[in-house]
MMTF fields as JSON, N, C-alpha, C and O atoms, coordinates in Angstrom:
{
  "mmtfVersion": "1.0.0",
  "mmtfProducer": "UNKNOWN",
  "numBonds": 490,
  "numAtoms": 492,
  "numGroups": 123,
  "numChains": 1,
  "numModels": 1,
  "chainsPerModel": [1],
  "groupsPerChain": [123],
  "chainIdList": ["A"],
  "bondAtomList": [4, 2, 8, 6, 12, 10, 16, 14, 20, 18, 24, 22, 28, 26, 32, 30, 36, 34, 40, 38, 44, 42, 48, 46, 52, 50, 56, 54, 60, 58, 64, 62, 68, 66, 72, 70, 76, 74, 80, 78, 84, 82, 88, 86, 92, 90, 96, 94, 100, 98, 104, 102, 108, 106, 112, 110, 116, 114, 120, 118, 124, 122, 128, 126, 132, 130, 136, 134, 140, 138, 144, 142, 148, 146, 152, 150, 156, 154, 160, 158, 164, 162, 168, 166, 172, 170, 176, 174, 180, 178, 184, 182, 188, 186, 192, 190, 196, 194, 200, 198, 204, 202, 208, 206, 212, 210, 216, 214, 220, 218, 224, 222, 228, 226, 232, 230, 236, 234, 240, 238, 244, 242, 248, 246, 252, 250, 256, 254, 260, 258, 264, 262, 268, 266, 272, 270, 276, 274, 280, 278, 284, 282, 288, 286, 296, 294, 300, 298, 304, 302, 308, 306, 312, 310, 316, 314, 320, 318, 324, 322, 328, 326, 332, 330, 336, 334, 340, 338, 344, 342, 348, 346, 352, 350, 356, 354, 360, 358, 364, 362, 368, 366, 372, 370, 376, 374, 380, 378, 384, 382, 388, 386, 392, 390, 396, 394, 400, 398, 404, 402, 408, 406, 412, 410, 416, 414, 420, 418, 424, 422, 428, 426, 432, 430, 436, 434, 440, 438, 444, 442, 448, 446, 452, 450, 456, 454, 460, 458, 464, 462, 468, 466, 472, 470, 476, 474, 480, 478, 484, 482, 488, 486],
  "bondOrderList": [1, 1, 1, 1, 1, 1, 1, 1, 1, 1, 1, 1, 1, 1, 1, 1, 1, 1, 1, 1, 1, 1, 1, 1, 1, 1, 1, 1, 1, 1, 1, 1, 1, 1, 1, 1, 1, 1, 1, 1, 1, 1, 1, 1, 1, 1, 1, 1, 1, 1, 1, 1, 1, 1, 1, 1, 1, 1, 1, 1, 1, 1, 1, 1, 1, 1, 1, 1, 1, 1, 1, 1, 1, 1, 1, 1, 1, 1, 1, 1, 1, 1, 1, 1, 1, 1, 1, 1, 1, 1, 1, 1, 1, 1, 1, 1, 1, 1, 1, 1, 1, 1, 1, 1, 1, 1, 1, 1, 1, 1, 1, 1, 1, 1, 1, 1, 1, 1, 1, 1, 1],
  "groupList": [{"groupName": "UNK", "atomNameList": ["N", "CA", "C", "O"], "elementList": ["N", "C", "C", "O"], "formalChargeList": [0, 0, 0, 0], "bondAtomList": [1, 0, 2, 1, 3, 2], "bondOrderList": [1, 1, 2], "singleLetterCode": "X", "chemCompType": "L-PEPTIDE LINKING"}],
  "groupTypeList": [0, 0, 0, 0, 0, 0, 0, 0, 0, 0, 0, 0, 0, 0, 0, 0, 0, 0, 0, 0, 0, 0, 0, 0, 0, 0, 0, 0, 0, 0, 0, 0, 0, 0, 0, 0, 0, 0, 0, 0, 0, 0, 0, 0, 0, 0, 0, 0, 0, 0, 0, 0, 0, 0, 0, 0, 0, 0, 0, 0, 0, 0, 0, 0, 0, 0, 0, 0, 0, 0, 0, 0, 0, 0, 0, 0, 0, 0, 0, 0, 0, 0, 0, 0, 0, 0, 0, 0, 0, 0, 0, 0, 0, 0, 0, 0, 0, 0, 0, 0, 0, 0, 0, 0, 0, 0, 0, 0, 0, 0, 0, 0, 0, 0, 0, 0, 0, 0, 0, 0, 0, 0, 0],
  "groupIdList": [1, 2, 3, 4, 5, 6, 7, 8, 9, 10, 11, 12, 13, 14, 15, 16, 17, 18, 19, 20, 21, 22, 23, 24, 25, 26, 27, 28, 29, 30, 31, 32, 33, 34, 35, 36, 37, 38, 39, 40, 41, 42, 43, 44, 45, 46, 47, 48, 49, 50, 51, 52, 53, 54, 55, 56, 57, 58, 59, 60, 61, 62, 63, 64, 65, 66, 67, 68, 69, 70, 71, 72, 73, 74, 75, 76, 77, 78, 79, 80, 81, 82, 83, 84, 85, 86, 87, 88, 89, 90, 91, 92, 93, 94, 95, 96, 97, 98, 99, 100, 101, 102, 103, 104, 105, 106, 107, 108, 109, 110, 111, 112, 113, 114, 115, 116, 117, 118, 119, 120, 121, 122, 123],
  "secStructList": [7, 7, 7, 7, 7, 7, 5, 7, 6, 6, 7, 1, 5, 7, 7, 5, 7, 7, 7, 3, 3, 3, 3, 6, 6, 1, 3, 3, 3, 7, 1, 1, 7, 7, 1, 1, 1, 6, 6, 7, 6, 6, 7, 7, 4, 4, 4, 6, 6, 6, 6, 6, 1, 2, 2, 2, 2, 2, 2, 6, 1, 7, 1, 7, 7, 7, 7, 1, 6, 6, 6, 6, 7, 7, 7, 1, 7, 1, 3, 3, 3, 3, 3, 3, 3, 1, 7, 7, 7, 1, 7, 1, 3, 3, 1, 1, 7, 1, 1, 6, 6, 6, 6, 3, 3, 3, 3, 3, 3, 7, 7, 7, 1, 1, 7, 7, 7, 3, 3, 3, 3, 3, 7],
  "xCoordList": [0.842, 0.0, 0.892, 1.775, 0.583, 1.411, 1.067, -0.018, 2.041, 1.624, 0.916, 1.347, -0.223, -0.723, -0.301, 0.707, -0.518, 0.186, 0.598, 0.051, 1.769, 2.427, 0.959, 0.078, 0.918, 0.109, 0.232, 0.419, 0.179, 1.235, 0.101, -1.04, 0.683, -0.323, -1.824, -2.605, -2.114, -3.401, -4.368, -5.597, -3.519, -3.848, -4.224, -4.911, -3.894, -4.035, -2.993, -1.832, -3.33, -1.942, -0.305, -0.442, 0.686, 1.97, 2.339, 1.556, 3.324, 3.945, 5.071, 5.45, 5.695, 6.941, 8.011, 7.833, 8.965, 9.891, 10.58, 10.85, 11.173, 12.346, 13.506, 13.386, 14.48, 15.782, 15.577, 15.967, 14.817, 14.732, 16.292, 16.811, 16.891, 18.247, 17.74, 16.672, 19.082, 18.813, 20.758, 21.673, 20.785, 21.86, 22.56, 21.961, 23.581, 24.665, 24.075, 24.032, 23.557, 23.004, 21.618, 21.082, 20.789, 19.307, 18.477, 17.561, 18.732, 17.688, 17.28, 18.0, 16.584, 15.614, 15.395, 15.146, 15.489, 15.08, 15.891, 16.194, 16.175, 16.763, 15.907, 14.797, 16.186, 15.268, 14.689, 15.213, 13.418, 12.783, 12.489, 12.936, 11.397, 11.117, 9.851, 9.211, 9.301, 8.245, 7.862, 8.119, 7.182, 6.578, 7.805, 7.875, 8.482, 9.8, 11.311, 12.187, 10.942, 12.696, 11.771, 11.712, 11.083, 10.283, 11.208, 10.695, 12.621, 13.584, 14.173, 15.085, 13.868, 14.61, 15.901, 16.339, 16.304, 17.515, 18.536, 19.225, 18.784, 20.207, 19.824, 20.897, 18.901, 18.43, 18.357, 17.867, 18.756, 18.935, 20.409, 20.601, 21.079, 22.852, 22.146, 22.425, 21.044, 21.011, 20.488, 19.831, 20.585, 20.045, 21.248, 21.451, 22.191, 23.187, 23.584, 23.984, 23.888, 24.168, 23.396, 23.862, 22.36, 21.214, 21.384, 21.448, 21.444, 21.713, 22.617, 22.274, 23.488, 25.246, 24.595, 25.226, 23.739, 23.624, 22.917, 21.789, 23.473, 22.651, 21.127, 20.377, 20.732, 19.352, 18.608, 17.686, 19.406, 18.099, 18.432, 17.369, 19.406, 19.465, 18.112, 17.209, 18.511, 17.152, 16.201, 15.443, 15.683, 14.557, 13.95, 12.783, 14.687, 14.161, 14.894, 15.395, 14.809, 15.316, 16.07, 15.751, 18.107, 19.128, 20.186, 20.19, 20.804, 22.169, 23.016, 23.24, 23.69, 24.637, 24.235, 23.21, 25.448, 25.116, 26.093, 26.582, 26.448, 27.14, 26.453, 25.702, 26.892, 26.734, 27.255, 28.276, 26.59, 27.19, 26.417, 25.235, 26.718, 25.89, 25.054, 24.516, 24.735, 24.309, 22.538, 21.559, 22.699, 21.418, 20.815, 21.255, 19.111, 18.033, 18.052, 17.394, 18.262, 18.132, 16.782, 16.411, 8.865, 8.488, 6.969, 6.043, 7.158, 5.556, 4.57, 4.548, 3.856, 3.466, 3.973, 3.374, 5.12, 5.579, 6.115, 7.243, 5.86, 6.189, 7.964, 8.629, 8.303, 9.506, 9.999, 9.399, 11.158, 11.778, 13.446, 14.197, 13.772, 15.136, 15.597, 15.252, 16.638, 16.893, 18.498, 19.003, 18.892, 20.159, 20.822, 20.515, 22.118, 22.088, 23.539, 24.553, 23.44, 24.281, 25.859, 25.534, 27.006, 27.756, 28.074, 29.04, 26.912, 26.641, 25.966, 24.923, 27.24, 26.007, 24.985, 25.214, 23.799, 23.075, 23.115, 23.373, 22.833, 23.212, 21.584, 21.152, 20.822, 19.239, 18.568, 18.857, 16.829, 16.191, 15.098, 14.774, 14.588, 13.414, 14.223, 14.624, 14.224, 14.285, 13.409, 12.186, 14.231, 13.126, 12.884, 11.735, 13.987, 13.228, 13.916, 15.061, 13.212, 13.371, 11.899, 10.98, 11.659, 10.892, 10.103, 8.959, 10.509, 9.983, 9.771, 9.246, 9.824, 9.539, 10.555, 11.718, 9.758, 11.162, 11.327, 11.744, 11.165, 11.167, 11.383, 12.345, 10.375, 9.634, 10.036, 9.505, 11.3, 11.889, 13.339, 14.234, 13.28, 14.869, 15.725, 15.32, 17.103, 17.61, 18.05, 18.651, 17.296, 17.136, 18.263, 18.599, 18.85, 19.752, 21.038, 20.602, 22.392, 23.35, 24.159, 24.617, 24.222, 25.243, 26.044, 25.236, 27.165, 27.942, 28.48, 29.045, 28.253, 29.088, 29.769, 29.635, 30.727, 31.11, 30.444, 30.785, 29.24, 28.149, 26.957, 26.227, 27.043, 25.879, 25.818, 26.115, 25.475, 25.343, 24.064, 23.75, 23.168, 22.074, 21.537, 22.024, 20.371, 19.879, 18.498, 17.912, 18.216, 16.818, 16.117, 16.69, 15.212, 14.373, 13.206, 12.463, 12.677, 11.402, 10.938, 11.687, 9.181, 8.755, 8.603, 8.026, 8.926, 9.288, 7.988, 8.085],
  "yCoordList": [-1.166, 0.0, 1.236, 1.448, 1.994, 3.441, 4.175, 4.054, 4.977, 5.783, 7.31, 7.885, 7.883, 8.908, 10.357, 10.743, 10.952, 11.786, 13.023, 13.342, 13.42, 14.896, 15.848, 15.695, 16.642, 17.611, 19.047, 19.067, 20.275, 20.941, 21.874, 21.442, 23.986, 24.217, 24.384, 24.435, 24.439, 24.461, 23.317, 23.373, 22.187, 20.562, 20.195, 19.186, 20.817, 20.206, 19.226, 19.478, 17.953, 17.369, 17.725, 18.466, 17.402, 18.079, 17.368, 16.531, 17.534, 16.259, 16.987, 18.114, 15.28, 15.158, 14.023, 12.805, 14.648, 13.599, 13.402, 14.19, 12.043, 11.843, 10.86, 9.757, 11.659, 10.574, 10.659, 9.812, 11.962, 11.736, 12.283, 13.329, 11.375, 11.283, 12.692, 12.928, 13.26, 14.438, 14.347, 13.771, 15.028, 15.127, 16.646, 17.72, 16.503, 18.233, 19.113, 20.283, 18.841, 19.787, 20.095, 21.031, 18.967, 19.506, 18.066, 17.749, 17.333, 16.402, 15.641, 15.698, 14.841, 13.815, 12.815, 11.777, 13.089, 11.696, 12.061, 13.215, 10.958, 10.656, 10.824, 10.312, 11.527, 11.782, 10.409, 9.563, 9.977, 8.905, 7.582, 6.452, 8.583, 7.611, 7.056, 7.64, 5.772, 4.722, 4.285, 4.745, 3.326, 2.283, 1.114, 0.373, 0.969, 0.187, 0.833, 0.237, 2.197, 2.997, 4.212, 5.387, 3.661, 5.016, 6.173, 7.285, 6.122, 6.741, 7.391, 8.143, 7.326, 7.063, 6.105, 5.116, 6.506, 5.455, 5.882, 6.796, 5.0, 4.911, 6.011, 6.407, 6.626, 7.185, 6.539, 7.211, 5.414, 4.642, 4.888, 4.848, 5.053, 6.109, 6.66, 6.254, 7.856, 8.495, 7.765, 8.36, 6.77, 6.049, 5.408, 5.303, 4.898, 3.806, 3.784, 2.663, 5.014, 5.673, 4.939, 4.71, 4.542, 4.078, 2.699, 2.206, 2.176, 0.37, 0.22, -0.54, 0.716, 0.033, 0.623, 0.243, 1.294, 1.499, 0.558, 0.168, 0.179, -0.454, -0.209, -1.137, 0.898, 1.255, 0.277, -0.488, 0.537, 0.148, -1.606, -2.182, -2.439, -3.475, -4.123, -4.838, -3.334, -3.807, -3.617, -4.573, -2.582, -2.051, -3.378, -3.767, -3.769, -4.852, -6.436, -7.304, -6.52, -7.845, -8.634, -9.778, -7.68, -8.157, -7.946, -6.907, -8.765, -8.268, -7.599, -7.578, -6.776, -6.384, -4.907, -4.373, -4.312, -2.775, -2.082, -2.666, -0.717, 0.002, 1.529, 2.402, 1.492, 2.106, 3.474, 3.605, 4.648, 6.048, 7.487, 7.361, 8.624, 9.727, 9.555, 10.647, 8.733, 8.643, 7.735, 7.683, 7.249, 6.314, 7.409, 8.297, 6.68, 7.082, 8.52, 8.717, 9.234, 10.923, 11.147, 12.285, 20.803, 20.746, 20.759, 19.958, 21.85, 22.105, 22.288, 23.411, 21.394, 21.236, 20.927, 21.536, 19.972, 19.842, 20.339, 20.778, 20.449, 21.04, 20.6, 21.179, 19.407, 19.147, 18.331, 17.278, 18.543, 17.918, 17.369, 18.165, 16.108, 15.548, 14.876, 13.81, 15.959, 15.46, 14.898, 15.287, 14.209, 13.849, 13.73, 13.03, 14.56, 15.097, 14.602, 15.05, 13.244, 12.284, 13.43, 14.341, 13.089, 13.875, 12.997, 12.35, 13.287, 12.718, 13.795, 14.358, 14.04, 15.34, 14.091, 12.884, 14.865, 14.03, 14.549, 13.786, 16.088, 16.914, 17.011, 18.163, 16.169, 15.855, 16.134, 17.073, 15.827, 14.737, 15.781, 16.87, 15.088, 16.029, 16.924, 16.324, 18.215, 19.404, 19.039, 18.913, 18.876, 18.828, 20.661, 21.01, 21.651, 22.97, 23.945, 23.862, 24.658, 25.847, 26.299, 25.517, 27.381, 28.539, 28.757, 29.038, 28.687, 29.564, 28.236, 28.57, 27.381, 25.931, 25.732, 25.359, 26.137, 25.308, 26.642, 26.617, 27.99, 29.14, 29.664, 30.355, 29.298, 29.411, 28.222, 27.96, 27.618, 26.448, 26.612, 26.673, 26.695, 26.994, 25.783, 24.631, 26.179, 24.988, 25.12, 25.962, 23.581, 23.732, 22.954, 22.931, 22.218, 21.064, 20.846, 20.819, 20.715, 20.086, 19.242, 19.53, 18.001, 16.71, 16.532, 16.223, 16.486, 16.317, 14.79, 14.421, 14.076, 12.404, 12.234, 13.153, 11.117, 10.841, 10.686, 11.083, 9.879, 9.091, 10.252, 10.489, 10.652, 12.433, 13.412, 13.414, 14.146, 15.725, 16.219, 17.377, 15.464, 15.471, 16.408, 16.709, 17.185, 18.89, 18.404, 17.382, 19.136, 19.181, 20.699, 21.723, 20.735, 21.889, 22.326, 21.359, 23.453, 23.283, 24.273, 25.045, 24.585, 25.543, 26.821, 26.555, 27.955, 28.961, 29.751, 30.845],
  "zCoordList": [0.0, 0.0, 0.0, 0.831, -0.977, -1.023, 0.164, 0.732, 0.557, 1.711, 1.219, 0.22, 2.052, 1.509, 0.751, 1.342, 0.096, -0.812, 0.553, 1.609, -0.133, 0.788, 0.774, -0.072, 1.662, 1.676, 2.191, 3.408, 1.607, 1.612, 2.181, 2.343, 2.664, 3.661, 3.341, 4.291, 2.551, 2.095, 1.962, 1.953, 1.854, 2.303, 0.84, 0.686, -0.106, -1.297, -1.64, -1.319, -2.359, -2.217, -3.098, -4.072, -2.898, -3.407, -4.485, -4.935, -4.952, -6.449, -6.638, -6.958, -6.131, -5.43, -6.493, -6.508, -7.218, -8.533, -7.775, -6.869, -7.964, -6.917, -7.805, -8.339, -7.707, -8.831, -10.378, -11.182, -10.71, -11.913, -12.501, -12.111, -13.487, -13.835, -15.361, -15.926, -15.49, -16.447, -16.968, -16.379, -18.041, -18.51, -18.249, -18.318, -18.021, -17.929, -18.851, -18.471, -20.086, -21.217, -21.091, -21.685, -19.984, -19.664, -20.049, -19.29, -21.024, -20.81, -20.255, -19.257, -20.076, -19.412, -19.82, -19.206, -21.431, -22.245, -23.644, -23.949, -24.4, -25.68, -26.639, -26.495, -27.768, -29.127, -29.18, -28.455, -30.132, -30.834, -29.467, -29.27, -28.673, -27.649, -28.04, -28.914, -27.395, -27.812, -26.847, -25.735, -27.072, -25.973, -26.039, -25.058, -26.807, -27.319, -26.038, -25.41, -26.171, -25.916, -25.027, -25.388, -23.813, -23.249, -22.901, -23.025, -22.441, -22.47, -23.54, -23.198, -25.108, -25.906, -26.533, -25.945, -27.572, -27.541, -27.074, -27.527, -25.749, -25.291, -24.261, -23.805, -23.736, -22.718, -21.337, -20.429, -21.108, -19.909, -19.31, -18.095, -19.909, -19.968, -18.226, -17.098, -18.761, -17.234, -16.298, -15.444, -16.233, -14.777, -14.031, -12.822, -15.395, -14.498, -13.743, -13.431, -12.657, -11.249, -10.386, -9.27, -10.663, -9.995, -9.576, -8.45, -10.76, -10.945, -9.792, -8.886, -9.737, -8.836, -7.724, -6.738, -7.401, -5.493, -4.543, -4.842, -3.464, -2.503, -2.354, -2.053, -2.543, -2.484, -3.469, -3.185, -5.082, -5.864, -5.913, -6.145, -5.785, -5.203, -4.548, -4.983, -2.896, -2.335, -2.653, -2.487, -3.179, -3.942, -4.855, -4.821, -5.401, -6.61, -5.89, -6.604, -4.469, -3.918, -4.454, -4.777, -4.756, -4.96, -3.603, -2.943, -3.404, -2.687, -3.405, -4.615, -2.06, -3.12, -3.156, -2.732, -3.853, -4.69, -3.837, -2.87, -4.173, -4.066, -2.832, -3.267, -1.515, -0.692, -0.893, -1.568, -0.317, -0.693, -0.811, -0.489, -1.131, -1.103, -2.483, -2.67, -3.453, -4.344, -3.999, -4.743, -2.85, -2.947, -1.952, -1.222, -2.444, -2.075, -2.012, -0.99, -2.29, -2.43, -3.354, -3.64, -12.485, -14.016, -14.305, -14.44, -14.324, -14.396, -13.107, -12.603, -12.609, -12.062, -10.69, -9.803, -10.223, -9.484, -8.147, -8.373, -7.049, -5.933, -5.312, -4.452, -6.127, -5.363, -5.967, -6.182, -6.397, -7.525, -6.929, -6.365, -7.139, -7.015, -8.264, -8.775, -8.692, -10.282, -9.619, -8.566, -10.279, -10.486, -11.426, -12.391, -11.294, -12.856, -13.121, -12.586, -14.367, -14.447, -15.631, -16.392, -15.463, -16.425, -17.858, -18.263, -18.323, -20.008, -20.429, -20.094, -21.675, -22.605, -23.391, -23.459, -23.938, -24.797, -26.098, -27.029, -26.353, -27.517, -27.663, -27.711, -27.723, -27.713, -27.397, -26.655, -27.433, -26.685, -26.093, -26.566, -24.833, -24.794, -23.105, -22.108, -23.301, -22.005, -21.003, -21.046, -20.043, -18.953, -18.423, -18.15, -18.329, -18.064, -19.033, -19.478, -19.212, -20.388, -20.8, -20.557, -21.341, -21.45, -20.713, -21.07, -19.331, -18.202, -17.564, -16.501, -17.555, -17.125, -15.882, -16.04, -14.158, -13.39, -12.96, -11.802, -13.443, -12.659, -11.505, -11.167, -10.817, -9.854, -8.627, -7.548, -9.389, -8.152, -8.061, -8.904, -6.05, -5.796, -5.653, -5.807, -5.304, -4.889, -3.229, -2.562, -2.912, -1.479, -0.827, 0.357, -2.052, -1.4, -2.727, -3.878, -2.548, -3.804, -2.839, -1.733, -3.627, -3.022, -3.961, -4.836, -4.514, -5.345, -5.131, -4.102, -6.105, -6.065, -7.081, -7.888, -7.51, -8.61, -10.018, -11.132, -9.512, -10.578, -10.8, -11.762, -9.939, -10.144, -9.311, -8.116, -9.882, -8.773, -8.077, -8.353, -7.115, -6.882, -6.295, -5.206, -6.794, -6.318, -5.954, -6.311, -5.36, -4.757, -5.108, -4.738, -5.633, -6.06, -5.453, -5.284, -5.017, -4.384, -4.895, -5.493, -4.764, -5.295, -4.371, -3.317, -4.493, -3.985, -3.56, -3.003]
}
């Protein structure tokens, strides 16, 4: 059972991204995405940070994984945790640009090898 949605002061509920992987140049996703390549092609590049941590291990009931400041850490959104892998893409689809993301500070930066993880909130 999911636990109940954040609720923020007005008690409307919040929407909250968490680990979404993005590239140094801004994207999110790889040109020519599908139901085939929902990432695009070769858009899984920004996750691999993910794979090697202890977190997502247990997450999907493996031993194993890689311990560290990297585990467990747009529009609409009230609170955003991008992790922002160092792969240009040159591509693909922007996650913020033309005014998109404005209106969100940065509340938090962790710097790791495998990514640079920020926390955004809406202001």
């Amino acid at each position: 059972m999911s636990p109940p949605p954040a609720r923020g002061l007005t008690g409307m509920a919040r929407l909250r991204v968490h680990n979404l992987g993005v590239s140094l140049d801004g994207y999110s996703a790889r040109p020519d995405q599908g139901p085939e390549e929902p990432l695009g092609t070769g858009g899984e590049q920004l996750h691999e940070w993910m794979f090697r941590t202890a977190y997502w291990h247990a997450m999907v009931g493996e031993p194993g994984g890689e311990a560290g400041r990297s585990t467990g850490r747009a529009g609409l959104v009230d609170e955003l945790h991008l992790a922002v892998v160092p792969l240009l893409l040159g591509s693909g689809e922007l996650l913020l640009g033309d005014g998109v993301g404005a209106d969100l500070t940065c509340a938090e930066f962790v710097g790791t090898p495998e990514a640079a993880h920020v926390r955004l909130v809406r202001s």
